[in-house]
N, C-alpha and C positions, 0 to 999 in steps of 0.2 A: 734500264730506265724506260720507261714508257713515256711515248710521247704519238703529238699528232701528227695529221697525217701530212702537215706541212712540214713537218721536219724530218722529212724519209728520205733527202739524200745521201750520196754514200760519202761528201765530205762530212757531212755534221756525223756522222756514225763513225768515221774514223777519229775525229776529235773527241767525242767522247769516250772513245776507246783509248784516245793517248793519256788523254787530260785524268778521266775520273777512274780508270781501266777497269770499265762495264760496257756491256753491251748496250744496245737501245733496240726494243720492238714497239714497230708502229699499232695504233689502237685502230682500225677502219671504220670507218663508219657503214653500215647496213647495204648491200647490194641492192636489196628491193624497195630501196625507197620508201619502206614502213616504218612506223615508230616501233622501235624495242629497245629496250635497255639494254646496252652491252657493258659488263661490269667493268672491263680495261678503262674505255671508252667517258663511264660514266666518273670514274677516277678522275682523268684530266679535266673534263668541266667543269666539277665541280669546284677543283683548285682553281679553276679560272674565277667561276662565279666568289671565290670566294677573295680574290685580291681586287674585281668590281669592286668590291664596299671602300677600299683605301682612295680618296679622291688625289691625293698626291701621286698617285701613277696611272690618271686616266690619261694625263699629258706629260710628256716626258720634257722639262724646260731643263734639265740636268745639264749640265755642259762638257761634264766625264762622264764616262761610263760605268765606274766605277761607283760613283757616286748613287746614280740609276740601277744597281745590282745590289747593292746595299740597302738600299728602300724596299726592294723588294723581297731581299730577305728577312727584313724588321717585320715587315706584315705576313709573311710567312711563322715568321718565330711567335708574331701579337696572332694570328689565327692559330696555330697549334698550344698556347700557352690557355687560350681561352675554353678548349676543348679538354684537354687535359686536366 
């Protein structure tokens, strides 16, 4: 599972190793403080920029969790259904 560089602790890497049983490698971002594209990298933005467009998850007024994981997987399913 690739993810960012906020989620490089070792509990969240054990949890997804119990929960999903995969790995997780962090994407870093650039040493030198230059622009370049890193393709890991440019993966997770994109998915980012790409749940931006859903205004229902700019704020989270949810009251479960669950409820709030679910939204975000409809716009996941409505972004991959559009491309495909």
């Amino acid at each position: 599972v690739l993810v960012d560089g906020g989620y490089s602790g070792r509990n969240f890497a054990m949890d997804v190793q119990l929960n999903l049983k995969a790995t997780t490698q962090v994407a870093k971002r650039n040493e030198l403080h230059k622009f370049e594209v890193l393709p890991q990298r440019w993966i997770i933005e994109r998915s980012f920029s790409w749940l931006e467009k859903y205004r229902r998850l700019w704020k989270n007024c949810e009251r479960q969790l669950h409820t709030s994981t679910t939204m975000v997987t409809l716009a996941f399913v409505s972004v991959f259904l559009r491309r495909f």
